[in-house]
N, C-alpha and C positions, 0 to 999 in steps of 0.2 A: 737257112736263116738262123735256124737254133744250134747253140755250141753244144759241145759235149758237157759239160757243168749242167743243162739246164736253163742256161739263162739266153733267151732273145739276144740277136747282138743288136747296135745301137740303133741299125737302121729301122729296126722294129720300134722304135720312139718315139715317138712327139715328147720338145722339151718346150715350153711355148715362152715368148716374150713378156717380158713383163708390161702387165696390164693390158695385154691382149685377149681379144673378146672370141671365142669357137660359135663354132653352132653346129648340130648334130641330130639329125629328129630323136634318139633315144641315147640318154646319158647315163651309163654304170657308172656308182660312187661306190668303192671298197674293193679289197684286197683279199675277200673272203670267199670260199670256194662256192657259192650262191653268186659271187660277183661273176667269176668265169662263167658259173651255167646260164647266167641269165645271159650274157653276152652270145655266147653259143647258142642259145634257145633263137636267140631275136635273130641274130645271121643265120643260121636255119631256116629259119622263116621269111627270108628274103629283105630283113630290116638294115639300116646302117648304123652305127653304134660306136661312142664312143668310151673306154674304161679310163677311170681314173683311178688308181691305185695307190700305195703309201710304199711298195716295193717293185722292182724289175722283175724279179720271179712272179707267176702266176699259180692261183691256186689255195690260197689261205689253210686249211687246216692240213692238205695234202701235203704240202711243199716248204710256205715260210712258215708255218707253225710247228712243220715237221711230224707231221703225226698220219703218215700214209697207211695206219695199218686200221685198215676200215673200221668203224663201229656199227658190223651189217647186223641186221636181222636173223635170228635161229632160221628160219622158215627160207635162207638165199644158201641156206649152204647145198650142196648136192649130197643127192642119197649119201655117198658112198663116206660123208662127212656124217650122218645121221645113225643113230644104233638103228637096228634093223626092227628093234620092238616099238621105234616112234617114228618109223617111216609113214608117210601117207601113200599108199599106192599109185593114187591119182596125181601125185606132184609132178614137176616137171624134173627131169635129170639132176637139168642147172636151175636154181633158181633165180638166176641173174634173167633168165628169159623172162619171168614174169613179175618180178618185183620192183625193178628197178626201169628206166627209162632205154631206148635202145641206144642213144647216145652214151650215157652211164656202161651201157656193157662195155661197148665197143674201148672206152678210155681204159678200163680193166682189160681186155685184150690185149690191146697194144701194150700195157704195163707188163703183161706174162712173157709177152716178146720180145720185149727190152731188156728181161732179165730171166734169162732162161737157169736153170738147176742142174747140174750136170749135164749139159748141151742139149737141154730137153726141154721143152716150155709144159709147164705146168701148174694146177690149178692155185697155190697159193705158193709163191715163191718164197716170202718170208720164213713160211714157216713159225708163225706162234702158234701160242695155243689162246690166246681172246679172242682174233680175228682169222674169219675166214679167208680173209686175202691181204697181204703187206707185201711193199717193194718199200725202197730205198726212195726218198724224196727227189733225189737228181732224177730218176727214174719216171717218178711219178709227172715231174716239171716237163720234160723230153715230152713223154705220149700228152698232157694237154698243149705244149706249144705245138705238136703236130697238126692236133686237132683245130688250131683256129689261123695257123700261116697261112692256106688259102687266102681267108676272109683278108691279112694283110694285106697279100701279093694283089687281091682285087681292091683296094682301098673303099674296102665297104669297114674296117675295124680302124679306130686309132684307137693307141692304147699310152697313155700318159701314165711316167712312175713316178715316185718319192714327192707325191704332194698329197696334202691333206683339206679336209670342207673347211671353212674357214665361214663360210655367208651361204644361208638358202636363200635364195630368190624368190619372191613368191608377187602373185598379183592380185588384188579383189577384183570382182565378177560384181557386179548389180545383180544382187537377188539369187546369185549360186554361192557356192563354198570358194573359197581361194584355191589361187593352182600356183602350183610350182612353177617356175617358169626356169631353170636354171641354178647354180652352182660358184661361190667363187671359193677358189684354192690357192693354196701359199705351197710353192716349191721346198720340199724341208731342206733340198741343198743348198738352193742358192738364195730364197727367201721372196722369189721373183712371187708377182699375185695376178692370177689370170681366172678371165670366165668364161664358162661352156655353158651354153642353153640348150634346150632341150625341148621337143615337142611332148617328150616322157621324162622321167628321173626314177631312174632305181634305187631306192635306199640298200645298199649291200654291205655297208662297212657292219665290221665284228662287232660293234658296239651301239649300234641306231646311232650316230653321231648326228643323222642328217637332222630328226627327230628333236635332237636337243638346239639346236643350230636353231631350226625354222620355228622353233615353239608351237609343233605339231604334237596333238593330244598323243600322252605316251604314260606308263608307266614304268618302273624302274621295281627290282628287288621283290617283298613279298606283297601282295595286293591282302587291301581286307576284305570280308565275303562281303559286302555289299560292293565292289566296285568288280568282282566276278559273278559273283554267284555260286562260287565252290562252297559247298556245307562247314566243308573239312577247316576250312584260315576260320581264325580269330576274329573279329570283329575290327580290328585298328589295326592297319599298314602297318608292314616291319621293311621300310623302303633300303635300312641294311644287311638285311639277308640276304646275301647274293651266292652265288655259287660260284667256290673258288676258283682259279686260273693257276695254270701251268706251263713253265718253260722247259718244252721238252728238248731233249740231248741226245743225240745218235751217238752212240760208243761200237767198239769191236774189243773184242776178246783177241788181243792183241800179241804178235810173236814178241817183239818188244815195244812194251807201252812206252806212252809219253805223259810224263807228271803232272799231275793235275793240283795248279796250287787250290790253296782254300782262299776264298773273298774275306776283304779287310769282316771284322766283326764275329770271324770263324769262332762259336763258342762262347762267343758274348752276348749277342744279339739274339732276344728268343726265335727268330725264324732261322737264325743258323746253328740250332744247338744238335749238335752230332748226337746227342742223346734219344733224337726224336726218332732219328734215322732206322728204318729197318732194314735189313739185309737177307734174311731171313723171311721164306713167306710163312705163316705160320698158320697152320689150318686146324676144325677143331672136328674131328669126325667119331663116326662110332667108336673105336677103339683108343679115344683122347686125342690129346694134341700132336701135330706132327707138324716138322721142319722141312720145309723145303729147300735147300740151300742155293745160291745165288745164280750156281749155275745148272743148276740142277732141271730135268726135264721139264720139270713144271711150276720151275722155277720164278725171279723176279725179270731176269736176263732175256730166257723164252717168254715172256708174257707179251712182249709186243717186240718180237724179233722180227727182222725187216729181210734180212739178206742173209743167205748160207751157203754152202758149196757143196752139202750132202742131200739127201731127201730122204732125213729119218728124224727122227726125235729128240736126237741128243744135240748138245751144243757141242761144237769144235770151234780151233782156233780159227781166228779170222771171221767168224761170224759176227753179224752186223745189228744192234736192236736200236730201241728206241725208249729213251728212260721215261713212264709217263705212269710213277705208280701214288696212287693216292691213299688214302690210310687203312691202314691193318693193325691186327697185333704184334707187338716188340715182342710177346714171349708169350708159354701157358700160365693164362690168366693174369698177364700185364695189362700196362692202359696200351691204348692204342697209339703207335706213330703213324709217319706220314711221310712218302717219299718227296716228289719237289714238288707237289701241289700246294700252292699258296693261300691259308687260311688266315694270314696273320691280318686282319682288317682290310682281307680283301674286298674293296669296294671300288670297282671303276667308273660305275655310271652316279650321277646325282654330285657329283665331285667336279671340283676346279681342274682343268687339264696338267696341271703343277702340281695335284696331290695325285692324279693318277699318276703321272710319270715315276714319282718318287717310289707308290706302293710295286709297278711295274718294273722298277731296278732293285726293289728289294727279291721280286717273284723270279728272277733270272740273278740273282747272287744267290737264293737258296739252289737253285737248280745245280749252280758251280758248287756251293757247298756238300751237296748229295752224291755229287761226281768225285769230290774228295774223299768224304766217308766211305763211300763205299774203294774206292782204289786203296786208301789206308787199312783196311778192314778184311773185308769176305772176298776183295777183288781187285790183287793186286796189276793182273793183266790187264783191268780196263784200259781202253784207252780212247780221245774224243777222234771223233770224225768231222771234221769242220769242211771238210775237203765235201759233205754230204748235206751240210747246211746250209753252204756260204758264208761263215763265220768262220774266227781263228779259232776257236773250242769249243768245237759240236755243239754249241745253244742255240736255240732254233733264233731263226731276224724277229718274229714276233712271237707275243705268247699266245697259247692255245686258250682261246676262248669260248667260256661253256655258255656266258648272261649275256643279255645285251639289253638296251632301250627296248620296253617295246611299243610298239603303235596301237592306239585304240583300233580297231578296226571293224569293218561295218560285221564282222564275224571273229566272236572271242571262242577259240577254242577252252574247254573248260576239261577239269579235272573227270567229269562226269562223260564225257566224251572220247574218254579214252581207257578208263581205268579197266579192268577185266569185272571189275565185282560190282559194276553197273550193269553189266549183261550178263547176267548167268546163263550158263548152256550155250551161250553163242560163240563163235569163231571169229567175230569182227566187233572191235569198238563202233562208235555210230559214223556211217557212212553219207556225208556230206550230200545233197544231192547236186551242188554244184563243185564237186569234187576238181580240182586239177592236179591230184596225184597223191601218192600212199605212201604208205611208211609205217616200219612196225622196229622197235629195240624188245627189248623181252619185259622190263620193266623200267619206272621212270627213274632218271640214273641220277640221283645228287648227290653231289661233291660242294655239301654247307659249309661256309666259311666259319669264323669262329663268332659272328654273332650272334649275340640270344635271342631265343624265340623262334627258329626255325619248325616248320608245320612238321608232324609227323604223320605217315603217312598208312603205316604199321602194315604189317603184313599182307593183308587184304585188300590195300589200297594202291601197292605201289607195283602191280602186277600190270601190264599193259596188252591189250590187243592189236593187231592191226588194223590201223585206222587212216584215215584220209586229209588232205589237207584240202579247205576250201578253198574256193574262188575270192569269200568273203574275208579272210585271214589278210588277203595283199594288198586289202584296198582303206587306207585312211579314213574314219569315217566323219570328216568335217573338210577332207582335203583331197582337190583332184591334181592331178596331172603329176602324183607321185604311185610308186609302185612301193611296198614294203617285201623285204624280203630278208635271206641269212636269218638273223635269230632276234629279227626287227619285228614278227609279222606276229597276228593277232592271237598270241599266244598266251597263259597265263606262268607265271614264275613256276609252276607245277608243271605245266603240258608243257611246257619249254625244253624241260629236263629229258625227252621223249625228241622232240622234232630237232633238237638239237646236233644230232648225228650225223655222219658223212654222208650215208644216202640220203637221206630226207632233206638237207640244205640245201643237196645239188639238185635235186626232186623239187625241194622252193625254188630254186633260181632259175631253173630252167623252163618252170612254168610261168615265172615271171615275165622271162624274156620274149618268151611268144605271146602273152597277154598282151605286153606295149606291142609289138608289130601287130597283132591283131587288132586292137584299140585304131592304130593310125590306117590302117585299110582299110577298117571299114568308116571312120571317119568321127569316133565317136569317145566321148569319156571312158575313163576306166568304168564307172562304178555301173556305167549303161550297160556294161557285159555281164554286170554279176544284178542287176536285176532285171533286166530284160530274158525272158525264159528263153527268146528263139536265137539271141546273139547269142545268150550260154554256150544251149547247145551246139550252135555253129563252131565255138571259141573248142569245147572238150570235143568238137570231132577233128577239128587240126591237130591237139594235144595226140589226139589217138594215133592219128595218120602220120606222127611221125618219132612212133611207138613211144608215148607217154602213159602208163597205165593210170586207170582211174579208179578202178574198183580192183579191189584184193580175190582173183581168181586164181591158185597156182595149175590153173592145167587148161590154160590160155597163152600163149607166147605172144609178144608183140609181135612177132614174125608169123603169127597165126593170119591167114588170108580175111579172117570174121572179126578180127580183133577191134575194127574200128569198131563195127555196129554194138558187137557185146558189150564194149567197155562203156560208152553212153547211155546204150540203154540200162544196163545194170548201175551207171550212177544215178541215173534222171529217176531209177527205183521202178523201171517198167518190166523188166527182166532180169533177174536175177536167179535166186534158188531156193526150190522146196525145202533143203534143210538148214535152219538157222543156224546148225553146229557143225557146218560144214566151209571149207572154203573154195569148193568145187565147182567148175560152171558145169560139166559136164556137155560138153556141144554136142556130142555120139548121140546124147541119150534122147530116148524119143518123147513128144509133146504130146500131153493130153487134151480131151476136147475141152474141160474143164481150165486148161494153162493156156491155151490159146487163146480162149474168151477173156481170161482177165488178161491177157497181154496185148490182144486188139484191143480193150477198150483204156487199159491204159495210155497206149500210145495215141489215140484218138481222144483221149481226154475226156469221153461220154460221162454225162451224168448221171450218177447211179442210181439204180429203182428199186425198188422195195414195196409189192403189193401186199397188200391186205392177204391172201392166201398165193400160196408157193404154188408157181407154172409146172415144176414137175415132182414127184416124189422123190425124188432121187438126188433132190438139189433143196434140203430144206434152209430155215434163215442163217440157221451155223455152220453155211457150208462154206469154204472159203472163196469158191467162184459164185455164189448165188445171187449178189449186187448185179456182179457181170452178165450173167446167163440173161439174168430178170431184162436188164438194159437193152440187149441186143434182142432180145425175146420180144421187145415192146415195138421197135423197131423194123420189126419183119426181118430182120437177119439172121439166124438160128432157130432151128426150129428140133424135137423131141425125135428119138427113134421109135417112137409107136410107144400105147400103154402111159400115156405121162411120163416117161421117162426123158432123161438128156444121155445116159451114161460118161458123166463129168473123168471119174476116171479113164475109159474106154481110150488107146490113141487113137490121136487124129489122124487121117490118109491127109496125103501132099494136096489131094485132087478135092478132099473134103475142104482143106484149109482156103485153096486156090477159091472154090465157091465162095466161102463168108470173105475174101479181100474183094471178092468181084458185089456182090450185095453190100460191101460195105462203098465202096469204090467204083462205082458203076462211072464207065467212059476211060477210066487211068489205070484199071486193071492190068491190062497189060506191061504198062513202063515198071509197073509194080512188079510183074511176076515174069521179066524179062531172066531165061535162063532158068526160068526155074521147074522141073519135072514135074508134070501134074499127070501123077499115076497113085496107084494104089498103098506104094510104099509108106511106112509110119514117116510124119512129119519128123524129123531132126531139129534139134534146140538150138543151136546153129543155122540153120534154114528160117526158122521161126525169125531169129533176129537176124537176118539179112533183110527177110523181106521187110520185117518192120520197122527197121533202118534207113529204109526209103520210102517209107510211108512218114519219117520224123521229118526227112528232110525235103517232103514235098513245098 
């Protein structure tokens, strides 16, 4: 069904009649790589699903934006990527096993496959040096259309291209919030206008269009601290601060290039003035400033090189990148230029769709113009790849976007919830308890347009943890029967900068898509799943079950047999880890009597107690299991080893632990400790949450 280009051929289409009415229990709106996950998320989970997209190729930031060469996380690369003095010993090999989603792996395999390196598949084909892994966009296009041609062949997927939202649909409820009920779209070929309804709607477009459409509570650009609560913003919205966009360009280092003219304005127009242009990366280290030149190892060219034919470090001819550089220094101790990232009044949201388009043709004539400069200049073997875009001249079909609308949502991620310098000594930003997945860039990445007033965030602020993405984030908070997702979801213009990235959008989308199949199975609103404790939980043990991480463990695989129980109970905050500056689950390691008490009564929910004089000496009021001890102590379930003592430290035996589930558990003990050795052996932190894993889901 998929050509060699990448692109679905027609029978993979619906082109629908004008004024023709669909219906679909769950509706993808967008072309954004959140739109594919959420689609895949929801067929996954057994749902049927219809995408509407603005192009044929699938994929948004991967594919039509052109920009395949991941923005992963430090903490996904594998050792052998890691100096050996900041290795964690406890990591996994790959960090793809536990950072990312198993679906997310599997698309990067098959990418490795698709484009082997000197007839070898290996772990980063491109070859940069920003990203841990890059292919080629055709490439990228090939392994996701692999991944959802099934779903075609069973017509559980339609998938509609080149039309855009035009109408949100929506219905009043007596005495609830309004729901979505559906979507109408204009064909951009042929101008035809059809409507899809929906038992769900994903908002997935690059830019929350739905958002604007449905006049669903949304903000735009910077927020003032009263409508976040970030300390750090001003006091008065700067709703044109947004963060610039980019039209990226695939080029090769070519045996004989082909001419790349300049766009009408070349030299006139301040966003085409060749002057801005760097070529040169210019870095400023101990021993002063140094040039890197264009082709150079560590250069502009390797920065986000996609395709090569060697597997070393240097550029040769025929190699293939990706032009996506945004501002540096022009010299030692000049002003700063800027490659084709467009600052010049970049503003796409809060605007008439006729002043976006305008500022969007000028952001793709600078891209032409930088493809110029630089082929007249530091490189004259450039040459475009259009044959790798879909375009006559390597410009990507859309631009790469960083901003988007975003949705009030019943959970505003805030600047305080991710930043590194709100948790000192810790190894995690704050961990959601209704977590539906993770995500970590090294710090919050903005690319400020040229409006004034942008926040700064200075040194200390703009460092980021690995952190999680709510349940509460996807969910409108005045609107049901929509899903927010892509770079729509309850973020602020600060933490956007962060979730913004290739993992973490496909990490949003994919959690999206199994939220709507979950929502329609069990028969119930979205926002029932994100305040209801016992849907929650039910909703992140499917996310688990079909390897979706929740909590940032690296020495957990989603292929790990325990995976499911750890990953819930370490979101729901019942099990997790003795060192806050750690990001370890350690499953080996063995369970004390003292972590077993607080992780029974966690799970169980008991009310905690606190007497007037402490039950043993050994467990005074500062101890950190001593609520617990006291609770179950009151109970009749735990009792001292002689002398007032508990020995809280001391491990627990398998056969000691089996007692307190049977005294807690008395008649269902069994179903509970099915398989499980009740011998002398130290209890395992991994056995621990097995069992207690099915004490959540009784």
């Amino acid at each position: 069904m998929s050509s060699s280009a990448g692109i679905l051929d027609d029978s993979a289409f619906l082109r629908p009649e004008n004024e023709q009415v669909l219906r679909c229990p769950i509706l993808v709106v967008g072309g954004s790589t959140a739109a594919y996950a959420a689609a895949l998320g929801a067929l996954q989970a057994g749902a049927t699903v219809c995408l509407v997209q603005p192009q044929k190729v699938l994929g948004g930031q991967f594919t039509a934006q052109a920009l395949p060469a991941s923005d992963d996380a430090p903490l996904m690369a594998p050792k052998a990527l890691v100096p050996a003095d900041q290795r964690d010993p406890n990591q996994l090999e790959n960090g793809e096993y536990f950072c990312i989603s198993r679906a997310q792996r599997q698309f990067r395999d098959r990418q490795r496959q698709l484009q082997p390196v000197e007839g070898r598949v290996i772990h980063n084909p491109g070859g940069s040096w920003v990203s841990h892994f890059s292919v080629t966009p055709v490439v990228a296009a090939i392994a996701l259309n692999q991944g959802i041609e099934p779903y075609i062949k069973e017509g559980r997927l339609t998938i509609i291209p080149f039309a855009q939202p035009v109408q949100v649909l929506t219905q009043d409820v007596e005495g609830e919030y309004r729901c979505v009920t559906g979507v109408v779209f204009q064909d951009l070929e042929n101008g035809r206008s059809f409507t899809v309804n929906g038992d769900v709607v994903i908002e997935a477009t690059d830019l929350g269009d739905l958002l604007e459409l449905g006049a669903i509570e949304s903000r735009i650009g910077q927020e003032s601290r009263s409508e976040t609560g970030e300390a750090i913003l001003p006091e008065e919205p700067r709703p044109l601060c947004q963060q610039a966009f980019t039209f990226c360009a695939v080029v090769e280092k070519a045996l004989s290039p082909v001419s790349i003219p300049a766009p009408a304005g070349y030299g006139v127009e301040p966003w085409l003035d060749p002057k801005s242009f760097p070529s040169n990366f210019w870095t400023k280290g101990k021993n002063g400033w140094e040039a890197k030149a264009f082709f150079d190892p560590m250069g502009i060219f390797r920065y986000r090189r996609l395709q090569r034919s060697i597997e070393d470090g240097i550029v040769h001819d025929q190699d293939v990148s990706v032009m996506n550089w945004g501002t540096s220094a022009l010299g030692p101790d000049a002003p700063q230029g800027c490659g084709n990232d467009y600052l010049f009044g970049a503003v796409l949201t809060g605007v008439s769709r006729q002043e976006r388009q305008q500022v969007i043709a000028r952001g793709r004539d600078r891209a032409q113009a930088y493809l110029r400069f630089l082929q007249s200049n530091a490189a004259p073997t450039l040459s475009p790849r259009g044959d790798l875009t879909w375009t006559a001249d390597g410009i990507a079909l859309e631009p790469y976007i960083r901003e988007a609308r975003r949705g009030v949502a019943l959970t505003t991620v805030r600047h305080e919830d991710v930043a590194a310098k709100f948790f000192p000594g810790a190894a995690r930003a704050r961990s959601f308890e209704d977590s539906v997945g993770i995500g970590q860039y090294h710090y919050l990445d903005f690319h400020p347009n040229e409006a004034p007033g942008h926040v700064d965030l200075g040194k200390d602020g703009n460092r980021s943890l690995p952190f999680t993405i709510p349940l509460g984030a996807l969910i409108p908070i005045r609107t049901d029967g929509l899903i927010l997702s892509a770079k729509s979801i309850g973020t602020t213009h600060i933490t956007n900068s962060a979730y913004r990235m290739h993992p973490i959008e496909w990490a949003i989308g994919e959690a999206g898509g199994h939220l709507a199949a979950f929502a329609l199975s069990q028969g119930v609103q979205l926002r029932n799943v994100a305040k209801d404790r016992r849907l929650q939980r039910q909703f992140q043990g499917q996310l688990a079950r079909f390897g979706l991480p929740l909590f940032w463990f690296n020495d957990v695989s989603h292929e790990d047999p325990d995976f499911e129980a750890i990953q819930v109970l370490a979101a729901a905050g019942m099990i997790r880890t003795g060192d806050n500056g750690s990001l370890n689950f350690n499953p080996q390691g063995v369970v004390s009597r003292g972590g077993a008490v607080i992780a029974l009564v966690n799970v169980l929910g008991l009310e905690l107690v606190s007497p007037a004089n402490p039950t043993f000496v050994d467990v005074p009021p500062n101890h950190a299991a001593y609520l617990s001890v006291e609770a179950l102590f009151s109970r009749g379930v735990v009792k001292g080893i002689g002398r007032n003592r508990f020995a809280p430290e001391r491990a627990i035996t398998r056969e000691q632990f089996a007692i307190l589930v049977g005294k807690s558990f008395f008649g269902t003990e069994n179903e509970l400790l099915t398989d499980f050795i009740q011998d002398q052996k130290p209890l395992l932190r991994r056995e621990l949450s097995r069992v207690l894993y099915r004490l959540l889901r009784l």
